[in-house]
N, C-alpha and C positions, 0 to 999 in steps of 0.2 A: 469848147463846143457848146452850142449854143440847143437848147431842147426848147421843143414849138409843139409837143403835144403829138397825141397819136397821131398819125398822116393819114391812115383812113377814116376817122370821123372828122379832117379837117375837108379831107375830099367831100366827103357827105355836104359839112355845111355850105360851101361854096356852089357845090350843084343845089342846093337847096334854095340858096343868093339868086342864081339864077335863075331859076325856077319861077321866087318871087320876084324879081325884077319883069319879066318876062308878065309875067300876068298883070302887074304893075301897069304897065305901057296898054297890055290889052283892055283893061275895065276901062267903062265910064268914069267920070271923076264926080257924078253922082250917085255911083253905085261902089268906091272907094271906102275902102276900111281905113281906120288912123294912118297904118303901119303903110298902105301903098301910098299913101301922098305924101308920109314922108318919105317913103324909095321915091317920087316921080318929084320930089324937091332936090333932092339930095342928088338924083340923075343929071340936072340941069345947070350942077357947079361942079362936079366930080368926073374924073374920069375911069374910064369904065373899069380899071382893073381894084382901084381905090373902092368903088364902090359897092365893088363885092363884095370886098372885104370889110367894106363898113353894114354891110346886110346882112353877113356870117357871124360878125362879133353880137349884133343886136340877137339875133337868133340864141348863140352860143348862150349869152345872158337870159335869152326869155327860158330858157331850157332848163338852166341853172337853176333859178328861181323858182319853175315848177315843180323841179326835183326835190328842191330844198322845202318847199311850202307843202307839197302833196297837192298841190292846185292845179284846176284842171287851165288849159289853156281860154283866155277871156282878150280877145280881139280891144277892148275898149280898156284894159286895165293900166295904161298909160297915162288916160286924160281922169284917172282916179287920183293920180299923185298928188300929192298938194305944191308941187317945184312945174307943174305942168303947166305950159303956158298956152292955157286954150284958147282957139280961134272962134273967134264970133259964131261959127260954122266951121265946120266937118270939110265943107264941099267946098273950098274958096278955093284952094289950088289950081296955081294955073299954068301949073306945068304942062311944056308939052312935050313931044318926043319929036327928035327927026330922024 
C-alpha cells in the first residue's frame, strides 16, 4: 500500500493550486508576481489536472522551507537563488489563457 500523506492537507493544497491558478489567469501580467507567470507558463503546456499538482508540490515546498527557516513568506525569494535563471524582466510573459 502505497502512503501519499495526510488527504486533508493534500485537499487543502490543491484548493489552494487552484485558488492560485485562478488569480493567476485574472492579473495583469504587469502586475504579476514571479510565482503567477510561472503558473500562466506552466498553464500553456500542462494540463489542467498536472498542473495542479505541479502548483501544490511548489506550494507544499515553499511551506516546508518556511517551517524549516522560521521565514516569513518573501514572493521574490526564487529569483534570490543563485540556479535562478532570471529573465531580463519580470513582465515578458506571454502567456495567455483561453
Amino acid at each position: 500500500m502505497c502512503y501519499r500523506g495526510d488527504a486533508y492537507l493534500r485537499t487543502l493544497l490543491i484548493q489552494g493550486a487552484r485558488s492560485s491558478l485562478q488569480r493567476a489567469k485574472a492579473v495583469s501580467v504587469e502586475k504579476a508576481t514571479p510565482e503567477q507567470i510561472w503558473i500562466a507558463q506552466l498553464a500553456c503546456r500542462m494540463p489542467f489536472g498536472k498542473l495542479l499538482v505541479a502548483i501544490a508540490n511548489k506550494h507544499a515546498r515553499q511551506l516546508w522551507a518556511m517551517l524549516a527557516h522560521a521565514a516569513d513568506y518573501d514572493p521574490n525569494a526564487s529569483l534570490a537563488h543563485p540556479m535562478a535563471k532570471r529573465p531580463a524582466s519580470l513582465h515578458t510573459a506571454t502567456a495567455t489563457f483561453t
